[in-house]
N, CA, C and O atoms as a DFTB+ gen file, in Angstrom:
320 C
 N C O
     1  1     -39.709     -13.491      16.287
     2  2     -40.455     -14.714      16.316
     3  2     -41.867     -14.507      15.788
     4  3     -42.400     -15.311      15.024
     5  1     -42.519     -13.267      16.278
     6  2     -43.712     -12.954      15.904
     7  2     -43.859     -13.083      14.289
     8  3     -44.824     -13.629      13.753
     9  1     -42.707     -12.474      13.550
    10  2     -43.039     -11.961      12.196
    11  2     -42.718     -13.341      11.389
    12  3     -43.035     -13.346      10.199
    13  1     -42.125     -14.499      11.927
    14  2     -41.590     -15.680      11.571
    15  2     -42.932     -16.351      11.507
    16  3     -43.242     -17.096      10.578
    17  1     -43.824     -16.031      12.650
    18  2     -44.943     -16.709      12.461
    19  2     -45.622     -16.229      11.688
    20  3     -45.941     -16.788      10.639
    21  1     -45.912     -15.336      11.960
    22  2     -47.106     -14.045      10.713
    23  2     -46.554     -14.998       9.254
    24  3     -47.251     -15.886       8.762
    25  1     -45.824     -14.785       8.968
    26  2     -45.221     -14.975       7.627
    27  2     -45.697     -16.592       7.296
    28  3     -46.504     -16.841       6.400
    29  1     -44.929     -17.899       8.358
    30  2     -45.734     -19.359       7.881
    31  2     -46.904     -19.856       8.156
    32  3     -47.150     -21.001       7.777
    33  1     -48.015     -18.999       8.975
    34  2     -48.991     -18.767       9.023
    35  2     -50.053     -19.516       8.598
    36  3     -50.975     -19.954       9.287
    37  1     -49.874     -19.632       7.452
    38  2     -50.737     -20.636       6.736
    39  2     -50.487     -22.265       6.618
    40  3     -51.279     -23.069       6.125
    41  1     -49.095     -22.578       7.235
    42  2     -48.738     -23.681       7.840
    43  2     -49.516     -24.220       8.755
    44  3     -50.243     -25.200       8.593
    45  1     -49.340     -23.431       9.970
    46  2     -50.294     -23.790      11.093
    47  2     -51.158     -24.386      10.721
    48  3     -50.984     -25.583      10.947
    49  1     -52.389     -24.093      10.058
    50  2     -53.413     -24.350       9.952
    51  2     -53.858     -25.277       8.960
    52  3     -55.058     -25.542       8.878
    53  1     -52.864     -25.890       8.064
    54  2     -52.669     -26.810       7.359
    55  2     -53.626     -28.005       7.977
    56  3     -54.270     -28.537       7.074
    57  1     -53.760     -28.293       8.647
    58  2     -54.640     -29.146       9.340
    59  2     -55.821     -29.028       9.117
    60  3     -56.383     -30.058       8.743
    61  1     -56.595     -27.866       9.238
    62  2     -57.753     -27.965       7.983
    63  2     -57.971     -28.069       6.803
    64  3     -59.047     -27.850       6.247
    65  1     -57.031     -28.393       6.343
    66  2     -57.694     -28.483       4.682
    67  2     -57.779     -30.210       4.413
    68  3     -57.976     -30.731       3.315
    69  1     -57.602     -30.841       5.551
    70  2     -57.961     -32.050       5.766
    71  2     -59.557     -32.214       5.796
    72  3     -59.969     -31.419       6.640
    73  1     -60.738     -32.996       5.159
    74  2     -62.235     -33.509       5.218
    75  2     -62.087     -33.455       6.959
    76  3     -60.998     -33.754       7.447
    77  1     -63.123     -33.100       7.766
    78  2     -63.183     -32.980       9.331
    79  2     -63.332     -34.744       9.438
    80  3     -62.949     -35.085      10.557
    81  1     -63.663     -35.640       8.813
    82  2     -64.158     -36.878       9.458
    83  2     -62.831     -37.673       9.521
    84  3     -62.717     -38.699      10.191
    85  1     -61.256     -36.822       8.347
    86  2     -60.201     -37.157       8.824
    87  2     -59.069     -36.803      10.041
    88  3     -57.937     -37.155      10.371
    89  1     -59.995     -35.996      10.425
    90  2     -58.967     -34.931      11.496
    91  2     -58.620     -35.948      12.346
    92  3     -57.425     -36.211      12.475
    93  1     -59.593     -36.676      13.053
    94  2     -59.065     -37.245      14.676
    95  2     -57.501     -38.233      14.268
    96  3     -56.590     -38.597      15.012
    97  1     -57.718     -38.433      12.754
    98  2     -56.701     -39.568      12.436
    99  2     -55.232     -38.297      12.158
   100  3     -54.087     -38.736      12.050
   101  1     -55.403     -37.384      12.109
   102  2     -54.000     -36.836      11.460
   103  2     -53.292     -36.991      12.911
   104  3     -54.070     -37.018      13.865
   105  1     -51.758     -37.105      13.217
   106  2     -50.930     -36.973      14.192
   107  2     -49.798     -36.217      13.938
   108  3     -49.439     -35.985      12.784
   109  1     -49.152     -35.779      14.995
   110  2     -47.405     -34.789      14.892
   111  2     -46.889     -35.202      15.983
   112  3     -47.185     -35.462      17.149
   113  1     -45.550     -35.180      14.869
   114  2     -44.816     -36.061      16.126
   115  2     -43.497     -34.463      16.206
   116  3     -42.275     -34.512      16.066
   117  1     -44.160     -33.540      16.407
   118  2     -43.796     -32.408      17.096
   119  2     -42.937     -32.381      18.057
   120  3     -43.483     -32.730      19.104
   121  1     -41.879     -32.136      18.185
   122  2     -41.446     -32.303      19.660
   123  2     -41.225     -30.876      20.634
   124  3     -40.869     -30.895      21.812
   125  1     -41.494     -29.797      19.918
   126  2     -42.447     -28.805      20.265
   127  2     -42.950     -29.120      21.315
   128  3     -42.432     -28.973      22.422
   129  1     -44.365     -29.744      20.999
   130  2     -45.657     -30.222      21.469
   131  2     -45.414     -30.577      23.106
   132  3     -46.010     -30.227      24.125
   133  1     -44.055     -31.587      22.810
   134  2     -44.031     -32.388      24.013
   135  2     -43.454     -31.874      25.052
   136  3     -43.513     -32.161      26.248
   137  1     -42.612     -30.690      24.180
   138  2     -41.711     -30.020      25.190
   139  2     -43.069     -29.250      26.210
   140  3     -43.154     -29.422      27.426
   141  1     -44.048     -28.396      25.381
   142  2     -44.632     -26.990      25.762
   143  2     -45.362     -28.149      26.842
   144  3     -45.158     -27.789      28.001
   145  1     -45.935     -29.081      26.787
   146  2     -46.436     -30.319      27.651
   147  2     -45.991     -30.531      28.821
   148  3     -46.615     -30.420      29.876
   149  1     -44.935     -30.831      28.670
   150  2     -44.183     -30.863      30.313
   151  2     -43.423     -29.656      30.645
   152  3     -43.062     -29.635      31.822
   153  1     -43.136     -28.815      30.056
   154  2     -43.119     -27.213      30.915
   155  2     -44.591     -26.800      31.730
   156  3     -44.641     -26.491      32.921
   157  1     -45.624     -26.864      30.913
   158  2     -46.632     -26.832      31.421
   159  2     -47.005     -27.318      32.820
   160  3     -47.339     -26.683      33.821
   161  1     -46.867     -28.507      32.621
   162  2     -46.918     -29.698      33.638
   163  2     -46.010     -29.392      35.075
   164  3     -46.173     -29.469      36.293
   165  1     -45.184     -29.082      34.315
   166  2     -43.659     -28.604      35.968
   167  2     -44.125     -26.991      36.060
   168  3     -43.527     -26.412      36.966
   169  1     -44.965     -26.235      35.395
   170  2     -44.755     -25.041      36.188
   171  2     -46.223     -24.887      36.556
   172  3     -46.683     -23.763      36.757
   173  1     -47.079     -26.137      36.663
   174  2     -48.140     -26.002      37.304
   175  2     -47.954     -26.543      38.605
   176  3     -48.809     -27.142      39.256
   177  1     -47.052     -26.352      38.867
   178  2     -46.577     -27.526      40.380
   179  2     -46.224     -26.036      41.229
   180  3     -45.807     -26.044      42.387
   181  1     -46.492     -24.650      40.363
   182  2     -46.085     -23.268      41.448
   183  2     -47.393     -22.464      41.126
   184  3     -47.952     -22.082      40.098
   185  1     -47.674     -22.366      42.755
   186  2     -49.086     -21.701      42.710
   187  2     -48.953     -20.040      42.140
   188  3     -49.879     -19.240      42.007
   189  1     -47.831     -19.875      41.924
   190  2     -47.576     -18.228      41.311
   191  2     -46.638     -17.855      41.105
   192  3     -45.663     -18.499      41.492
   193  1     -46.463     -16.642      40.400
   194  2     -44.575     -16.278      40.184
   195  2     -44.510     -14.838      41.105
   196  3     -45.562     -14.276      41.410
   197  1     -43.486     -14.416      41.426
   198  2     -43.563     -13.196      42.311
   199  2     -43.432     -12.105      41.319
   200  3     -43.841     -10.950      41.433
   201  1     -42.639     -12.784      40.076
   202  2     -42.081     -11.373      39.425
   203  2     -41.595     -12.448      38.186
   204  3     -41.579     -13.678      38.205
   205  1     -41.088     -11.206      36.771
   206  2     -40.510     -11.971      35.953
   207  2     -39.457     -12.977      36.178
   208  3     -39.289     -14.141      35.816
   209  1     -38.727     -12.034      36.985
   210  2     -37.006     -12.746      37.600
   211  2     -37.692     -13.889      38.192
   212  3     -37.096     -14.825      37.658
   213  1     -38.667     -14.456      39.046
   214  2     -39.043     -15.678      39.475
   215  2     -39.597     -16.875      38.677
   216  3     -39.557     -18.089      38.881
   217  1     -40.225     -15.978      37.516
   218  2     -40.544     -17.320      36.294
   219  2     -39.549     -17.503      35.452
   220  3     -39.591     -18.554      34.813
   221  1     -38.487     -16.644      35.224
   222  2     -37.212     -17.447      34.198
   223  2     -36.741     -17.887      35.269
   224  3     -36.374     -18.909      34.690
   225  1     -36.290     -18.123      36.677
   226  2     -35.577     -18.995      37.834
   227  2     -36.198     -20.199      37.022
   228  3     -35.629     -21.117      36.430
   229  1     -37.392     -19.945      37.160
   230  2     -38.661     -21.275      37.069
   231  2     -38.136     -22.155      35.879
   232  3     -37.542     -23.227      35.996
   233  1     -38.504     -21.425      34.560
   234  2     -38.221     -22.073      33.638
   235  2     -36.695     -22.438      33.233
   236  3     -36.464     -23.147      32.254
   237  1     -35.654     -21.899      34.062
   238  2     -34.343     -21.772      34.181
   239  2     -34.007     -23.875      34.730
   240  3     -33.279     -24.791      34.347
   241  1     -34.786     -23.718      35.494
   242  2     -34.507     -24.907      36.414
   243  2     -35.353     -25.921      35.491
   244  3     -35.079     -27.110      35.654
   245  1     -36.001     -25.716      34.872
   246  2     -36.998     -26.894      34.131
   247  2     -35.822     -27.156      33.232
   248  3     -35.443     -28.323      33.325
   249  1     -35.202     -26.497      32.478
   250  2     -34.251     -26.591      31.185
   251  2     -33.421     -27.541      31.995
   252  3     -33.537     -28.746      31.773
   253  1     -32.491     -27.056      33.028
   254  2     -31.353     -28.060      33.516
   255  2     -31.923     -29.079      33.830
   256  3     -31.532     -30.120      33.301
   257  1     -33.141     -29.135      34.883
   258  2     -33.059     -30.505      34.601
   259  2     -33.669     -31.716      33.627
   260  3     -33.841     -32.932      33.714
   261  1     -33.915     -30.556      32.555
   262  2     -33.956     -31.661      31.068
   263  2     -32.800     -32.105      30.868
   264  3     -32.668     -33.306      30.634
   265  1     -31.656     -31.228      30.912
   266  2     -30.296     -31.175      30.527
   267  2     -29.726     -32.363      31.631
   268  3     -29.083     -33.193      30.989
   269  1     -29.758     -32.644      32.862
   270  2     -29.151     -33.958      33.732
   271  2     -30.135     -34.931      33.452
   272  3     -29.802     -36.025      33.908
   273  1     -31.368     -34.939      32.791
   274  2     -31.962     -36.033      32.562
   275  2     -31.268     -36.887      31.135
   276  3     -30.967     -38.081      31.135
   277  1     -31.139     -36.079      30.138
   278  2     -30.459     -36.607      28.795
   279  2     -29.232     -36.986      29.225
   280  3     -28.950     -38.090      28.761
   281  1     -28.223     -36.449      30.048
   282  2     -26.907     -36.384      30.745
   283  2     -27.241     -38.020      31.028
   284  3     -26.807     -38.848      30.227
   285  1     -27.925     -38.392      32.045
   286  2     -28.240     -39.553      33.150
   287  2     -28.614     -40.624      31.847
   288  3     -27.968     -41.647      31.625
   289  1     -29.891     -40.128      30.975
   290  2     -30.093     -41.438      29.981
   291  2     -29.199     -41.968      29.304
   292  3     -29.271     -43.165      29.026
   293  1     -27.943     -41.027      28.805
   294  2     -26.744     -41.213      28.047
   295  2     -25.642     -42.009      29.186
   296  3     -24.848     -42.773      28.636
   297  1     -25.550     -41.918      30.421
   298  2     -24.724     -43.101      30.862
   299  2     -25.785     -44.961      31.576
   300  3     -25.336     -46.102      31.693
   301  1     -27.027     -44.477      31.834
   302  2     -27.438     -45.500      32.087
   303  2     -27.781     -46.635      31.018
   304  3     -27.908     -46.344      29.828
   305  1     -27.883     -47.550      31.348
   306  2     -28.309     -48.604      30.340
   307  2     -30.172     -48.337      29.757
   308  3     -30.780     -48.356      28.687
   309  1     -30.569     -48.044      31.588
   310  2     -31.914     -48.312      31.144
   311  2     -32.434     -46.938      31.683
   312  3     -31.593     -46.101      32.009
   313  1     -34.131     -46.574      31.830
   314  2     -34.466     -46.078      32.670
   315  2     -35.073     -46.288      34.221
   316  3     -35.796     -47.190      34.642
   317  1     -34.450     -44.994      34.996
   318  2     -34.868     -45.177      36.603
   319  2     -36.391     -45.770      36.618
   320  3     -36.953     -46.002      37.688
């Protein structure tokens, strides 16, 4: 992953070669972004991890229940 990045590198940063007085206007509709957002968000809800084995539990349980949430949107009509 590391060398995947090293290598598009100059992607990233594509965002500067935008004039700065256009920056606030550029947007990404990343879904990246949104994911690293609410992982964030759900694993700030644990004041600590004990060990590695306790933060993949962690992030173990964030995945499924992305996975019964798409499950649940796909039979309901609407949202809860």
């Amino acid at each position: 992953m590391v060398l995947i990045f090293e290598k598009h590198f100059p992607l990233t940063i594509n965002y500067y070669s935008f004039p700065q007085r256009w920056r606030h206007r550029v947007r990404t509709t990343n879904l990246a972004e949104s994911f690293f957002r609410n992982l964030w968000r759900f694993m700030g809800r644990f004041p600590g991890f004990e060990d590695e084995e306790h933060s993949s539990r962690v992030i173990g349980t964030y995945l499924l229940g992305i996975e019964g949430y798409k499950k649940a949107r796909e039979v309901l009509p609407y949202a809860l």
